[in-house]
Residue, then its C-alpha position, 0 to 999 in steps of 0.5 A: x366072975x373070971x373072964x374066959x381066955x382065948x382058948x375057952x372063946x374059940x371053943x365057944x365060937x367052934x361049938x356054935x358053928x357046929x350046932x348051927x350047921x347041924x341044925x340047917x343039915x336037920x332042917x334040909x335033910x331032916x333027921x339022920x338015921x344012924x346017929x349023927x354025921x362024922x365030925x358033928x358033935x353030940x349034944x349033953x343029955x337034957x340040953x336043948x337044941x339052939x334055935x338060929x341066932x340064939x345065944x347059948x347061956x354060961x351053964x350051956x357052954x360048961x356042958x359043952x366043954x366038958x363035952x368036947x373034953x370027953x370025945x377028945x379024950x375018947x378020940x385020944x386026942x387033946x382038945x385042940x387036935x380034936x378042935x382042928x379036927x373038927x374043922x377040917x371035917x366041917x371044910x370038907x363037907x362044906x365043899x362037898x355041899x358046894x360040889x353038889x349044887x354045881x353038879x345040880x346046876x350042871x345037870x339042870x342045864x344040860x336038860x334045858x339045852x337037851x329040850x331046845x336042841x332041834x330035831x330034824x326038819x326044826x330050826x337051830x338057834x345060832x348061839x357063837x362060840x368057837x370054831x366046829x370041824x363041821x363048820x370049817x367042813x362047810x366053809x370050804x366047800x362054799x369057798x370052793x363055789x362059785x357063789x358070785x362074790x362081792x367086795x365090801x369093806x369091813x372093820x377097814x379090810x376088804x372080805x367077800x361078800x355072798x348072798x344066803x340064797x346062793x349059799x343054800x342053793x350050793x348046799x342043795x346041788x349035787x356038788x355038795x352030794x358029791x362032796x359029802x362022799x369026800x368028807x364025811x364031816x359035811x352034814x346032811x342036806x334033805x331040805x330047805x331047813x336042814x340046809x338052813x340049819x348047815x348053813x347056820x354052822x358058819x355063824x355059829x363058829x364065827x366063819x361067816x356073819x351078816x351084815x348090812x350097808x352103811x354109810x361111813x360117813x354119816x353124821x360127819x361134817x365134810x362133804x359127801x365123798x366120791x364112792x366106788x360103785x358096788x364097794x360096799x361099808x358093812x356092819x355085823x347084825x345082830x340078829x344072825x338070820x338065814x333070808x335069801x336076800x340077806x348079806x353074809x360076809x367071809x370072815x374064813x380066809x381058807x388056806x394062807x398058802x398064798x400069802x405066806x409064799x408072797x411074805x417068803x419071797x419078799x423076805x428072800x429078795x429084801x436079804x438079798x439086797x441087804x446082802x449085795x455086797x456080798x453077790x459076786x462080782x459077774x452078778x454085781x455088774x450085771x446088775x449095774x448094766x441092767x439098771x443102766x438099761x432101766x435108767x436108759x429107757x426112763x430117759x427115752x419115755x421123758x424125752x418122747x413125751x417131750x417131742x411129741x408135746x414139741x410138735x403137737x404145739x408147732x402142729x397146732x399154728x400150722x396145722x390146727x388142731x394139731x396132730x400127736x405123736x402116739x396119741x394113747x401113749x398115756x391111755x389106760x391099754x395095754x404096752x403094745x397099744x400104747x404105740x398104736x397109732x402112730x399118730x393121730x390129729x387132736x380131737x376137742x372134748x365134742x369130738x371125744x363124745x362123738x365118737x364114743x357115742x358111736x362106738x358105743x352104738x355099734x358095740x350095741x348094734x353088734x351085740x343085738x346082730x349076735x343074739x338075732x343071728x339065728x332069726x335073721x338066717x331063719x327070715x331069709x330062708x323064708x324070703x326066697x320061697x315067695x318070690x319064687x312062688x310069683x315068678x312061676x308061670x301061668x300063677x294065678x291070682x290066688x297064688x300071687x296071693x298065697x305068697x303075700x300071705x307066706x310074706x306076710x307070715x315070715x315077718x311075724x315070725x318070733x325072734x328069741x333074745x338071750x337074756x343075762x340072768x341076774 
C-alpha cells in the first residue's frame, strides 16, 4: 500500500478539523437552516458524521478528497487555494466566536455593577481607581476649610491629617451649598449618607485615605526614642470606612504654585553665583563690602559672648552667683528681646523653677479674671445696694435683715465660664 504524501496528510488533518468544528457548531447551535455555513465543507452522499475523537477510515478519506477536489473545481480554484481558503474562513469564525463571548462577559458585568450601584440615600462601596473630576471638585473644596489639621508622618513624608466628622460636618455647611452654585462638579448633599457617599469619592480616586497610628519602632532592638508630641507614624487601612472618629489623611496636594516658584528662585539665585564673575564690577564690590559687613557682625557676637562669659566668672568671686551680661542672649525670643535685659543676676535651676512656677500661676490667675470679669462687675454693682439699705436711717431690724438676705443672695450668684471646645 503506498504512503500518502505531505499534501494528502494536510488535506486529512484540514478535513478533520473542519468536521470537527461543524460537529461542535451542531451540538451549540443545533442544526442550520439553509444548508451549511460559508466555508464548511459537505459531506459525501451515504457517508456518516464522525463522532469527536473518531478516526475517519482509508475509504472515507478517499471520499473526502474527491470532495474537496469537486467544490475547488466549482469554486474554480486548485486544491490548495481552496485549502487556505478554507482556512482563513475557519480563522474568522474562530475570532468572531472569541468577540462574542467577550461581548457576553462584558455585558454580564456591566449588569452586575447596574445591580449594585446605589441609589439614592444607599451606601457606595469604595472600590479605587483613578482620579474623578468630582472627587478633585470635592477635594479642593475640603482643602479650602478649615478642617483642623494634623501632621503625621507617612511613607517617611509629612501630609495633613483630618478626622471624618469634620470632613462630613464641611460637606453639610451652607459653605458647600454656596460652593455647588461655583462649581456644578460638586455632588449633592441631602443627608448624612449622601454626605458620606461625596466623601467616599476621596478614596475612590485616591485623594484621601485612612489610616491609623503606629509605632515605627516596634519590634526593633534599641531603645524607646524620644517622640514629638502629637506627630503621628500612620498606615493606610484597608478597609476604607467613613466613621466619625476615624483618621483619613491628604494625599492631594492642591496646587503646587508655591513650590514651584520656591524651586524657580532657588535656580535664579544658584545661576546667579555661578554666574558672578560676570556681575559688574559696582555689584561685585558691593557684595564684597557686604559680607564684610556679615563677617564684621559674626565677630562681635563671638567676642560679646566672650565678654560676658569674662565677667560672669570675675562676678562670681566678687559677687556671687555672678551676674550676666544680656542674660537671654541665647534664649529661644526674639532679636530685640535678646538684648532685654541688659543684665541680670544668675539664677541656680531651684530659682528657675520658682519662678515659673509663678508665672505660670499669674498667667492662670489672669486668664480666669478674664473669663470672670463680667461676674465679678455684676457682684459688685450688687454690694453697694445692701450697705446703703443698712445706713439708712430709722431701718428697722427687718430691713437690716432684708439686706443679709440681699447680701447673702449676691454671693450665690451664677458665674459663667468660657469653655474652649475640642
Amino acid at each position: 500500500m503506498a504512503q500518502p504524501t505531505d499534501e494528502q496528510r494536510r488535506q486529512q488533518m484540514l478535513m478533520q478539523q473542519r468536521m470537527q468544528a461543524q460537529m461542535q457548531a451542531q451540538q451549540q447551535g443545533g442544526p442550520q437552516q439553509g444548508g451549511p455555513p460559508p466555508g464548511a465543507m459537505r459531506l459525501p452522499p451515504g457517508m456518516q458524521p464522525l463522532q469527536p475523537g473518531q478516526q475517519p477510515t482509508p475509504e472515507q478519506i478517499q471520499q473526502m478528497q474527491q470532495q474537496i477536489a469537486i467544490e475547488a473545481q466549482k469554486a474554480g480554484l486548485s486544491i490548495p487555494q481552496y485549502i487556505e481558503r478554507i482556512k482563513a474562513q475557519a480563522m474568522q469564525q474562530q475570532q468572531m466566536q472569541q468577540q462574542m463571548m467577550q461581548q457576553q462577559q462584558m455585558q454580564q458585568q456591566q449588569q452586575a455593577q447596574q445591580q449594585q450601584a446605589a441609589q439614592p440615600g444607599q451606601q457606595v462601596p469604595i472600590a479605587p481607581g483613578p482620579p474623578k473630576p468630582e472627587g478633585l471638585a470635592v477635594a479642593k473644596f475640603l482643602r479650602s476649610q478649615d478642617l483642623k489639621l494634623r501632621t503625621c508622618i507617612f511613607n517617611d513624608e509629612r501630609k495633613d491629617m483630618f478626622k471624618v466628622k469634620r470632613a462630613i460636618r464641611a460637606l453639610q455647611s451652607p459653605a458647600y451649598e454656596k460652593a455647588r452654585k461655583k462649581e456644578p462638579l460638586l455632588p449633592a448633599v441631602t443627608d448624612r449618607v449622601t454626605a458620606e457617599n461625596t466623601f467616599k469619592m476621596l478614596p475612590i480616586s485616591m485623594l484621601a485615605l485612612r489610616v491609623s497610628k503606629i509605632d515605627p519602632h516596634e519590634g526593633h532592638d534599641h531603645g524607646k526614642k524620644k517622640r514629638v508630641k502629637g506627630l503621628w507614624t500612620v498606615k493606610i487601612e484597608p478597609q476604607q470606612e467613613a466613621h466619625d472618629d476615624f483618621y483619613y489623611v491628604f494625599l492631594y496636594q492642591g496646587a503646587q504654585w508655591k513650590t514651584k516658584l520656591y524651586a524657580l528662585g532657588a535656580l535664579v539665585l544658584i545661576l546667579a553665583l555661578v554666574f558672578f564673575p560676570l556681575w559688574p564690577y559696582t555689584l561685585r564690590l558691593g557684595v564684597w563690602w557686604l559680607s564684610m559687613g556679615m563677617l564684621g557682625l559674626l565677630g562681635a557676637f563671638f567676642g560679646m559672648a566672650i565678654v560676658r562669659l569674662i565677667i560672669f566668672i570675675g562676678s562670681t568671686f566678687t559677687h556671687p552667683p555672678g551676674w550676666w551680661l544680656f542674660p537671654n542672649l541665647f534664649e529661644d525670643v526674639g532679636f530685640f528681646d535678646s538684648f532685654k535685659p541688659v543684665g541680670a543676676w544668675h539664677e541656680d535651676e531651684k530659682t528657675v523653677k520658682l519662678r515659673k512656677r509663678d508665672e505660670r500661676r499669674k498667667k492662670k490667675a489672669k486668664k480666669e479674671s478674664k473669663a470672670n470679669g463680667t461676674a465679678v462687675e455684676g457682684t459688685e454693682a450688687k454690694e453697694e445696694s445692701p450697705a446703703a439699705v443698712v445706713s439708712k436711717p430709722g431701718s428697722t431690724g427687718t430691713d437690716a435683715q432684708g439686706g443679709g438676705d440681699a447680701v447673702q443672695q449676691r454671693n450665690l450668684t451664677a458665674r459663667v465660664e468660657e469653655v474652649d471646645d475640642d
